[in-house]
C-alpha positions in Angstrom: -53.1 -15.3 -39.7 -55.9 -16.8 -37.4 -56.3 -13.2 -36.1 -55.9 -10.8 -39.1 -58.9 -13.4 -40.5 -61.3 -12.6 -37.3 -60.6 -9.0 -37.4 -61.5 -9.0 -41.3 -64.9 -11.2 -40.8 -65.7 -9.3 -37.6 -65.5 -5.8 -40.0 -62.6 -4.6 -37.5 -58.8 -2.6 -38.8 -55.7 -3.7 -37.1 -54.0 -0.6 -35.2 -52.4 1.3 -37.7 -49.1 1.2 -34.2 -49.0 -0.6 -31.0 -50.4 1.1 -28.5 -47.6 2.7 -25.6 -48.0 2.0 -22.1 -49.7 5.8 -21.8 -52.5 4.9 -24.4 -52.9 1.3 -22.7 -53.7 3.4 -19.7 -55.6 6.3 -20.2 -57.9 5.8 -23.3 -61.6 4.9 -21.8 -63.3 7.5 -24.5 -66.8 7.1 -22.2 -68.4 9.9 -21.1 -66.3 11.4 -17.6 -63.2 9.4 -19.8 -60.9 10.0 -21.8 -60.0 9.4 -25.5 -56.4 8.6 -26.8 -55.9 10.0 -30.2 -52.5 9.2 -33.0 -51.2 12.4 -34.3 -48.6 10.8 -36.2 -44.7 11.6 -35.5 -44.3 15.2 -37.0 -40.8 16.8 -35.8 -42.8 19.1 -33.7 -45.8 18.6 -31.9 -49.5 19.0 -33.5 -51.6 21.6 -31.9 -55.5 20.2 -31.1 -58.6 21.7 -29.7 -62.3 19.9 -28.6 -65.2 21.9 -28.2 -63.0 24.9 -28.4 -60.5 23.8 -25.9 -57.0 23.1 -26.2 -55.7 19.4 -25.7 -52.9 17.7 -23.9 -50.7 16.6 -26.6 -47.6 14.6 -25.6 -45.3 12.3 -27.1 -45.2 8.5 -26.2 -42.4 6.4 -26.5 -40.4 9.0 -27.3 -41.9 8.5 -31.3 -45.4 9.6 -31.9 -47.6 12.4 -30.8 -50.8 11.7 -28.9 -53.7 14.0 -27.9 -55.6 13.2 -24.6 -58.8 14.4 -24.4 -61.4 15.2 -21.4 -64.8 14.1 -22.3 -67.7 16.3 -20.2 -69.9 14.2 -17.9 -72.5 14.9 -20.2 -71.3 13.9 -23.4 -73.7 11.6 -25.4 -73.0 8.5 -26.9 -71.5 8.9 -30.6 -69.2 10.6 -32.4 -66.7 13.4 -31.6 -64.5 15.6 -33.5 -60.9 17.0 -32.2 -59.3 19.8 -34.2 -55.9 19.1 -35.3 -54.1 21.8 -37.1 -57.0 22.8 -39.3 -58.3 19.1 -40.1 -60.6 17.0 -38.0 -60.2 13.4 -36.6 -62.6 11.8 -34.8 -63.5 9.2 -32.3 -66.4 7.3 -31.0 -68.0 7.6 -27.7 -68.9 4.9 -25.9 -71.8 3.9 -23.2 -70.9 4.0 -19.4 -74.2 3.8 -16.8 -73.7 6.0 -13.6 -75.4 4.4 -10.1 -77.3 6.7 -8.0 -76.4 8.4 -4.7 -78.5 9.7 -1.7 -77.4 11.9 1.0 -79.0 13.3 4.2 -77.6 16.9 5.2 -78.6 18.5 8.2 -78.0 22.0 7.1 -80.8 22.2 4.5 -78.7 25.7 2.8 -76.1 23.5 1.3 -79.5 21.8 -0.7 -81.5 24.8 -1.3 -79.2 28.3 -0.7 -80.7 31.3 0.4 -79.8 34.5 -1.8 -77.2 35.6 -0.2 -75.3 32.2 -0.2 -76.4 31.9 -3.7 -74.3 36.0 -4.9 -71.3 33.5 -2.7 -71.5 30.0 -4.5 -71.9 32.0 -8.1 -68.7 34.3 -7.2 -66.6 31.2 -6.3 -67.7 29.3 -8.9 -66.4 31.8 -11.0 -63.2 31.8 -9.7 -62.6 27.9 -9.7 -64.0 27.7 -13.2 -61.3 30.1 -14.3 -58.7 27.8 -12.7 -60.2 24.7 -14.4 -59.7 26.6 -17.4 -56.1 27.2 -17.3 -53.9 26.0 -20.1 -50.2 26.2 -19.3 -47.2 25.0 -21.8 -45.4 22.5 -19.2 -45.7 19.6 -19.7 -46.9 16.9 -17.2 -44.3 14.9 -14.9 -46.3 11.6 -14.8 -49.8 10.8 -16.3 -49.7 7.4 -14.0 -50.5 9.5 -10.7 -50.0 8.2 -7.3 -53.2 8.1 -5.1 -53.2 11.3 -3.2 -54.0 9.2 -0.2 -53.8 5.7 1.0 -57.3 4.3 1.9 -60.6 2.7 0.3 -62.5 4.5 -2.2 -65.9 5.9 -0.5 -67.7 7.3 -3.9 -66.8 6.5 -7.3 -66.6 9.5 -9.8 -70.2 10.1 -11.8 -72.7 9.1 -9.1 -76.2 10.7 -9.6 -76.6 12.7 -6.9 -79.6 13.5 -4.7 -79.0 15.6 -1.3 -82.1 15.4 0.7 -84.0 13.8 -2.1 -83.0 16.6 -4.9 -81.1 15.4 -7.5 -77.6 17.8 -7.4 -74.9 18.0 -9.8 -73.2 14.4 -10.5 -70.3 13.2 -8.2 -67.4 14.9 -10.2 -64.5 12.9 -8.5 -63.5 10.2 -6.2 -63.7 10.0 -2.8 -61.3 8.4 -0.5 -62.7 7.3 3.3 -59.6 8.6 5.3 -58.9 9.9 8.9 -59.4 13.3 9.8 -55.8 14.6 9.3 -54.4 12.2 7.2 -51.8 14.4 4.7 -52.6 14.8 1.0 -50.1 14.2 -1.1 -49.7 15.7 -4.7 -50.0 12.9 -7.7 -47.9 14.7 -9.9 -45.6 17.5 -10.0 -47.5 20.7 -10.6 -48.0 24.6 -9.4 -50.1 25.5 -7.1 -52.7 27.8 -8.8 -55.7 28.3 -6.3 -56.4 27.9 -2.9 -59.8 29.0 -1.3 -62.4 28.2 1.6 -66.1 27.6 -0.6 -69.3 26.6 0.2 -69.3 23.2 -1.5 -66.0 22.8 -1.3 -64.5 23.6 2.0 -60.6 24.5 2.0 -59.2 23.6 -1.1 -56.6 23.5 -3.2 -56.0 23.3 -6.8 -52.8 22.1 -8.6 -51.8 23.1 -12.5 -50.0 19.6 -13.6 -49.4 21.1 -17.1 -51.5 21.3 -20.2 -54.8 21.6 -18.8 -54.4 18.5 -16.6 -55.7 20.1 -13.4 -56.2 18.2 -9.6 -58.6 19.6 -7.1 -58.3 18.5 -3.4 -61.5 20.0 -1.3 -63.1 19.2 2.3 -59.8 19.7 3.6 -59.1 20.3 7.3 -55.3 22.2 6.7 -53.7 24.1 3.6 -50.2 23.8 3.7 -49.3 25.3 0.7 -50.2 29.2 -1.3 -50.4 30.5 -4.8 -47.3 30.4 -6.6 -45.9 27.2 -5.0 -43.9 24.6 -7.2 -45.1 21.0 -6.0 -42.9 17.8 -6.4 -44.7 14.6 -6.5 -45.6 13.2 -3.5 -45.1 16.9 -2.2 -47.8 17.1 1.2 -50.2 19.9 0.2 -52.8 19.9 2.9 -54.5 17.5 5.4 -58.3 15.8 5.2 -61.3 16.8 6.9 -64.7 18.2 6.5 -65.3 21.3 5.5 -67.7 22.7 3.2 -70.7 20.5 1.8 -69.7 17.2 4.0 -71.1 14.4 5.9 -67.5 13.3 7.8 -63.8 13.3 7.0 -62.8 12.2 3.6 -61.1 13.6 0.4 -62.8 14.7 -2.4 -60.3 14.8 -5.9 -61.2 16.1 -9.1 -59.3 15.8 -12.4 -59.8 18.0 -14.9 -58.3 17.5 -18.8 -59.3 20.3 -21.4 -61.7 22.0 -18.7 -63.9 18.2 -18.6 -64.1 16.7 -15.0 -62.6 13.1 -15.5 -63.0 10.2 -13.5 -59.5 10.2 -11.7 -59.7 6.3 -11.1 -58.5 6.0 -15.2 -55.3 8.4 -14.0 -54.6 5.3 -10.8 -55.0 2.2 -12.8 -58.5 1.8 -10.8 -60.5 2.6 -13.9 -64.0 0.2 -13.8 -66.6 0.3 -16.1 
């Protein structure tokens, strides 16, 4: 009584459920989160797009449907609209502050690219945006991942950051301070959609988990794994290194939901604010 009380003097609804472990997990609706959304317990499951996009939509607890949605980096504070089968339901969008990050780099074309390396970055670009954007029907194995690696976390996911003193695109994943060498495992079950040697990115490989949930595993040293390949969790896929845009061995992981980079600490149980 004490509590239904407070929640009606404080101008606040109780939860029309209680919230499953997945929910309890995964909703940090923040820009770079993600937002946990009821779609009720329809026999089958609701289709839902934001900002065009289609959306993970699962069911929890084996009763109702949820959609999980990617927020973009750049997403203001406010509030959003998801499309759910011709009708819209929205959520709010809450304040997260990024910190600031500055990097020296010797070779002064990965800060400012001559025109030939430019025609290179734009074509691969391409190519990894097109994998970011894939939306397959399996769905995913796990949505708590394991780490990829075992070791401290070097960069947080969202960090401003400045190469050389020019600000660059924001840190779109985490960063883990590993050994050269050190096997990378995969989080989840998935396929094996892209694998590449970029610029940025160095040897990398990207993994389809299902549903637009996408991993990406750059800087690497080894690829142990092609297009095509059908991944168990905890499958190795590669080892750590250097490669591409990097100071000294680590791994750089991205996780993408509805095409948004997310910060993949929410998907470990790591998730700060």
């Amino acid at each position: 009584m004490r509590l239904l009380l407070l929640l009606l003097t404080l101008g606040l609804a109780l939860p029309a459920h209680a919230e499953g472990f997945i929910s309890r997990l995964l909703n940090k609706p923040f820009p770079g989160g993600v937002a946990v959304l009821d779609l009720g317990n329809a026999s089958q499951a609701p289709t839902a797009r934001y900002q065009g996009k289609p959306v993970l939509v699962i069911r929890e607890d084996g009763k109702r449907w949820i959609a999980i949605v990617g927020i973009p980096l750049g997403t203001k504070q406010g509030a959003q609209q998801v499309e759910v089968e011709g009708r819209n339901l929205g959520f709010e969008v809450g304040e997260r502050h990024y910190r600031e990050q500055r990097i020296t780099l010797k070779n002064q074309q990965q800060v400012t690219p001559n025109a030939k390396n430019l025609a290179r970055i734009e074509r691969e670009l391409a190519e990894q945006t097109k994998a970011y954007r894939l939306f397959s029907p399996r769905q995913p194995s796990n949505l708590l991942f394991d780490k990829p690696v075992n070791g401290p976390l070097s960069s947080p996911f969202g960090l401003r950051r400045f190469f050389n003193g020019e600000e660059r695109n924001p840190h779109s994943g985490l960063d883990f301070a590993v050994p050269q060498g050190t096997p990378i495992k995969a989080p989840a079950a998935g396929e094996v959609i892209l694998v590449g040697d970029y610029f940025f990115n160095g040897r990398t490989v990207f993994v389809d988990h299902g549903q637009g949930l996408i991993s990406m595993f750059c800087h690497l040293s080894q690829i142990d794994v092609k297009v095509g390949d059908s991944l168990q969790r905890g499958a190795v896929l590669g080892k750590v290194g250097a490669t591409g845009r990097a100071t000294g061995p680590h791994l750089h992981w991205n996780v993408s939901l509805n095409d948004a980079r997310v910060d993949p600490a929410i998907f470990i149980g790591a998730f700060k604010r």
